[in-house]
N, C-alpha and C positions, 0 to 999 in steps of 0.2 A: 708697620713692616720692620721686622731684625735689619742691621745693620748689614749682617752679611747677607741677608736675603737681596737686599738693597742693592749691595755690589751686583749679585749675581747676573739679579736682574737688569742690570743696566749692562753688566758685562757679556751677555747673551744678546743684548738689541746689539754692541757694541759690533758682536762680530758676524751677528745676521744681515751690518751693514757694509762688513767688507767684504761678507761673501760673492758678490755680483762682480768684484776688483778682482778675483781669485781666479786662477788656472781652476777649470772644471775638469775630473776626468771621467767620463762614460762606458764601461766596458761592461752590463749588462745586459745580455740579450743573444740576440743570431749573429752577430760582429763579432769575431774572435779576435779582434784586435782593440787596442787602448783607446777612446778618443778622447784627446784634450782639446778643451775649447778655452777661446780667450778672448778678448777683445781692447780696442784702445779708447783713449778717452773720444776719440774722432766718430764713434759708430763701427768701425772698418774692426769685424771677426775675423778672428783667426781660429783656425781648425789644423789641427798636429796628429798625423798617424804612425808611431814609431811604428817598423816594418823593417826583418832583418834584409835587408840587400844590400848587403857593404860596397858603399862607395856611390849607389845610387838613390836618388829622389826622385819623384813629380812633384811638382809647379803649377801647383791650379789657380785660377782668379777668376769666381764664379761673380757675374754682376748680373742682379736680379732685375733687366731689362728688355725684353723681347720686342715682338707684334704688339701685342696686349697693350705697352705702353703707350703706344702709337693714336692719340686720341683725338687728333686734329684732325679736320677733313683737309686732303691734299698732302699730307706728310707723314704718310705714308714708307717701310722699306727702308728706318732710318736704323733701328737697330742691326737690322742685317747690314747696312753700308758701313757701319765700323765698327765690323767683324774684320772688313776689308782695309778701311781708314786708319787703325790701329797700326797696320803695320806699316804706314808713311812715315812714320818716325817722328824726332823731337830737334831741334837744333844739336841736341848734345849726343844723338846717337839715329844719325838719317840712316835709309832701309839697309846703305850697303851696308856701313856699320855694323848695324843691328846686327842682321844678317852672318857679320863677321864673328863677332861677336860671341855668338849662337854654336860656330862652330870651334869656336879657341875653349869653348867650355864643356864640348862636346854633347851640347843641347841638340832637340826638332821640338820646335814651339809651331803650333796651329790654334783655332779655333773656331768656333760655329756658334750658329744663332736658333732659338726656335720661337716660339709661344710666347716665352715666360722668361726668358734667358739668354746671355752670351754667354759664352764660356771657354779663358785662354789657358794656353795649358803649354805646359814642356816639362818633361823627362832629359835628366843628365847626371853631372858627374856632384856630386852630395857637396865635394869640396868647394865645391862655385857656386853653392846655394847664398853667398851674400852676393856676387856678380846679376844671379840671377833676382833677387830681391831689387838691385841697383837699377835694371833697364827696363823692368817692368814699370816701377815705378816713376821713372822717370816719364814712358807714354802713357800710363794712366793719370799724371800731375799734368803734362809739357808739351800736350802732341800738339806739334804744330804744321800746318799746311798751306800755301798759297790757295786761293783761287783756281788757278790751271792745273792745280794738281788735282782739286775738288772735281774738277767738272772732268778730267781724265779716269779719275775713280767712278762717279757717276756713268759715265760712258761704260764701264765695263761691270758695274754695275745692270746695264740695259741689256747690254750683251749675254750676259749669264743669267737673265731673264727669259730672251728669245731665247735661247740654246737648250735650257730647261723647258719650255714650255712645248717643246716638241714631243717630251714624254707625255705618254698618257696620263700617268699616275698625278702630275704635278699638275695635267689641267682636270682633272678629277678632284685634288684636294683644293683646288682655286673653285671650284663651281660648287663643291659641297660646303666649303665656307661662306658665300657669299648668298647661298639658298638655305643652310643652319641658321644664320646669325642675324638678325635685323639692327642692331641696336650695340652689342659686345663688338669691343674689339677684334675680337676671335674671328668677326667677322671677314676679315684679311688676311691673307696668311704670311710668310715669315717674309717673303720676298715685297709682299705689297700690294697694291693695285698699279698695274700697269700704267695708267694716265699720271700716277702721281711718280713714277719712275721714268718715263720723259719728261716729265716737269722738273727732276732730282736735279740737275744741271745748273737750275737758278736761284736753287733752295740754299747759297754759299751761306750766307748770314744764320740760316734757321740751323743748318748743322753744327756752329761754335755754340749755338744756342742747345741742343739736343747734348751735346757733347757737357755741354757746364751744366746741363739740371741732370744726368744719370751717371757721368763717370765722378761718382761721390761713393765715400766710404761706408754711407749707413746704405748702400746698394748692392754692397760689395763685399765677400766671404774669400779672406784667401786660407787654402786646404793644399797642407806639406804632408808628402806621405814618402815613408820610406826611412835613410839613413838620416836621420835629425830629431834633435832634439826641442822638446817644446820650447824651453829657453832660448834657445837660438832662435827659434823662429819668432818669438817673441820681442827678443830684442833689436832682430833685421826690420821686422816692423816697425817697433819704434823709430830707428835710426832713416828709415828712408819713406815709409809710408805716416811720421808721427804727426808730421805739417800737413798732412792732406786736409783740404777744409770740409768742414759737412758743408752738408748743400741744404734745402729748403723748400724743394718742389716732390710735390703729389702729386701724380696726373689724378685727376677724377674719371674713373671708370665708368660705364654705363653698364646697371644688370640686365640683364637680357630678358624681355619679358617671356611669358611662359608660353609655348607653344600651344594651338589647340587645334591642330590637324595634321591630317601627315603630308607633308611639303616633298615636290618630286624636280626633279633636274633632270636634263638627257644631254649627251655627248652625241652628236651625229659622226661618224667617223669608220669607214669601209675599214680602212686599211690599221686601223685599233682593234685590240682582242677583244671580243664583247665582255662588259662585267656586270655584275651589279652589288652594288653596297647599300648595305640599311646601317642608316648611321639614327642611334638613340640617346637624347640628352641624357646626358651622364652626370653625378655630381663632383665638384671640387676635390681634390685628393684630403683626406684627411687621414694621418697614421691611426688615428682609433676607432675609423670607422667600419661596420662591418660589412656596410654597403656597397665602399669601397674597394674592402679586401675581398668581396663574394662575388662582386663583376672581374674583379683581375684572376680571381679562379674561375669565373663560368668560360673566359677566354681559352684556358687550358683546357677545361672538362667539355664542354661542348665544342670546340672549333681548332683545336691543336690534331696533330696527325694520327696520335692517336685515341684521335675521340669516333664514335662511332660514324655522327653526320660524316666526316671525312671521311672516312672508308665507305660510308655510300655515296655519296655524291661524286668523287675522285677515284675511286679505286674500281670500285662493284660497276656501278650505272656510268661511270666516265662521262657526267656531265660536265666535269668543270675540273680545270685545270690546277687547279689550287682551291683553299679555301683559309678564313684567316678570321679570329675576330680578336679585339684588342682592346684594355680599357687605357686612358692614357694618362698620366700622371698630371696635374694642371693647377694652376692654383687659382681658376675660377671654374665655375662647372663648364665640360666641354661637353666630348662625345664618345660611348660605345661605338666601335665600328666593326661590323660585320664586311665582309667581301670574298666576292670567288671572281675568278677568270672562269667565264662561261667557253665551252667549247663550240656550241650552235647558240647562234642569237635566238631562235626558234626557243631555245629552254630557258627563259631569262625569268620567265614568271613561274615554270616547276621550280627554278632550285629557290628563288623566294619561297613559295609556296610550301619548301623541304623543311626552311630554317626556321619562318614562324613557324610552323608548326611544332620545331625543335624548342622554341623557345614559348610556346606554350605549354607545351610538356613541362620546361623546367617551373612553371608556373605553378602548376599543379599536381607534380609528383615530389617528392622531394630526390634528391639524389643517392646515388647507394654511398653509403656510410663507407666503406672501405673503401671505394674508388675516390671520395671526397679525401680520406686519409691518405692515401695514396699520390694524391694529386697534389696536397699539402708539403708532403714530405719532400717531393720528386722538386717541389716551388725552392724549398728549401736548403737543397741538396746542387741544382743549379745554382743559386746567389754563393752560396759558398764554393764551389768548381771556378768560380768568377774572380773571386781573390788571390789570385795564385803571382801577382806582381804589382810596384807601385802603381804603373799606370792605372789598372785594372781597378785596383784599389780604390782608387780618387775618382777614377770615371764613377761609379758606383754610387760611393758616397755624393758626388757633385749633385744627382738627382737628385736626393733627399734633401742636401742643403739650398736650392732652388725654390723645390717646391714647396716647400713647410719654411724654412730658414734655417731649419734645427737639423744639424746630422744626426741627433738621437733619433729622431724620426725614422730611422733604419730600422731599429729595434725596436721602437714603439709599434711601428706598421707590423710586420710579423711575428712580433706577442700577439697582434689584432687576427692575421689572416691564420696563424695558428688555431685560434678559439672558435673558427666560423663553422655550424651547423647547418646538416642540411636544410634545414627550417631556416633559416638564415640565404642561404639561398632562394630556396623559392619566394621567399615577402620579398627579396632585391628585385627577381624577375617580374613579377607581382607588379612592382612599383614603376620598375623604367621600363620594359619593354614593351610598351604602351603605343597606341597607332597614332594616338595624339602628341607624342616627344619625337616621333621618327621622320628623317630627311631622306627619303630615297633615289639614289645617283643610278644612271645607266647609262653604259655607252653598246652603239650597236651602229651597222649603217645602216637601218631607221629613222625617218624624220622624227618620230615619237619614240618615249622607251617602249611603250606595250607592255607597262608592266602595272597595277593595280593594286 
């Protein structure tokens, strides 16, 4: 080899080596905005969305922790608990502080829990975006709690357990997780299993323990959008989050073994709107899958208002007060979910009876070509209606950085759901809507659902 080939070549490994050290910027695709990604030597991503709103940002700190993790039996409900724990504060900035804090910078900081995720967040004034780097970090390194504060959170912890659990819907998603799932986490949903949330009280030790194996940086994507520059964010990082320590814990998941019948739940309950949902294993989100991106449009094409089943069912015959299906974004495979608010218990088994059959059809018709375009565009046309402000922006993005890790994952997913055929669809239907993947829930005030 030339002498100069020599260099070249070494000078190309050279800086194929500092690429992965490098600000990345992403702006191909349905995102009509920049995205720089970056990360430190600790694990802990950073994600930059310059966005013109002078003076204002959002503050996201997505920690890829939910249910899902939750892999002990009896400990249960921990990720949802410091959604709420988080804002007990640090020695160097207890709640009122915090609190104060929040509004001398003209911040609303919240956050929520699901699956797969917590997720904290605030919107403010751009100039205080290093204040706001400061007290985050400081309860994602510092939080610290007594004992009796433990078991006061746990307490209201319980309490917005009972208070939830008066709704239907929430003992609906508690009975169809725990009749879907044998084996997945998924099994439990975001709140827990009840027994192991009056247990939560004595769980003080396991929680500094939950707390030191998931609030770690390679768990954790923080995503600036708005009045800031990737530098700055970069360097507020270093400065406050550089000493963060990696951590070293994996939970070990359980796959779910494969269904081979169709599994039924009932709700007994007079004084609840009768429903019924057909919920079908669905797979793990994947941006390039077309499986993925042909169920998240069968949801529009077949069960959105202006799909036909909905104007018969709801409109024409007024069997059912609504109707809804939905694929859900997850980062192990979950569930399609179909459901209607039934108006007579009596019609529990027609309007099943309406939807397989709707969903046999998609099996073996393919779909009309224009109304699949149509339905594409309309997908499309919504996500962008959606970015019209920082928050907006970051909520958006926060999904995709969750689910995948990757916020290109935005654009990679709808290059995918763009390219889907109707042929494409029917082999999805084909595939999952199958009487062997499906969990069917009903409430009615029937001892049994009576449904088949």
């Amino acid at each position: 080899m030339k002498k100069a080939s020599v260099l070249l070549f070494f000078s190309i490994l050279f800086l194929a080596s500092c690429k992965e050290s490098e600000p990345k910027e992403r702006n191909e695709g349905i995102f009509p905005y920049a995205i720089i990604t970056d990360s430190l030597d600790n694990g802990l991503k950073l994600v930059t969305v310059p966005y013109d709103s002078p003076g204002l940002v959002s503050f996201y700190i997505i920690v890829r922790v939910g249910s899902r993790n939750e892999v002990e039996p009896g400990k249960t409900g921990f990720a949802h608990f410091f959604e709420h724990m988080m804002f007990r504060g640090t020695d160097k900035y207890p709640p009122e502080k915090y609190g104060k804090v929040l509004k001398q910078i003209g911040a609303s900081a919240n956050a929520n829990t699901w699956l797969d995720r917590t997720v904290y967040h605030m919107t403010g004034n751009a100039a205080m975006l290093d204040k706001m780097f400061e007290i985050e970090a400081d309860r994602f390194q510092r939080l610290n709690y007594s004992e009796p504060d433990f078991k006061v959170e746990a307490g209201a912890v319980k309490g917005e357990y009972t208070k939830n659990f008066a709704n239907q819907f929430r003992q609906i998603n508690e009975l169809l997780s725990d009749s879907a799932f044998n084996e997945h986490t998924y099994e439990h949903t975001t709140m827990g299993f009840y027994k192991d949330i009056v247990d939560m009280p004595n769980q003080y030790d396991y929680s500094k323990l939950f707390y030191d194996r998931f609030y770690r940086p390679e768990y954790t994507t923080i995503l600036v959008v708005g009045d800031a520059k990737p530098e700055e964010v970069k360097a507020l990082a270093e400065e406050y989050f550089g000493e963060w320590k990696r951590g070293h814990y994996k939970p070990e998941i359980k796959a779910e073994p494969k269904q081979k019948k169709t599994r039924y739940a009932h709700i007994q309950n007079p004084n609840f709107t009768p429903v019924i949902s057909l919920n079908y294993k669905s797979p793990a989100f994947d941006p390039e899958s077309k499986e993925v991106a042909s169920l998240d449009l069968i949801s529009t094409l077949a069960f959105s208002e202006r799909s036909e089943l909905y104007k018969r069912l709801v409109i024409e015959e007024q069997k059912a007060y609504n109707l809804m299906g939905y694929y859900y974004y997850t980062v192990d495979p979950y569930l399609f979910q179909i459901m209607a608010m039934v108006i007579d218990e009596n019609d529990l088994q027609y309007v099943k009876d309406v939807i397989t059959s709707k969903l046999d059809e998609l099996k073996k018709k393919p779909v009309d070509e224009k109304l699949l375009e149509q339905t594409k565009s309309r997908n499309k046309y919504q996500l962008l209606m959606e970015l019209d402000d920082p928050s907006n922006i970051a909520e958006v993005l926060s999904y995709f950085i969750w689910v995948s890790n990757d916020p290109g994952a935005l654009n990679k997913y709808y290059k995918t759901l763009m390219s889907v055929t109707p042929e494409d669809i029917m082999n999805t239907a084909q595939k999952y809507f199958t009487p062997e993947g499906l969990t069917v829930v009903t409430v009615s005030s029937k001892e049994e659902g009576g449904v088949k």
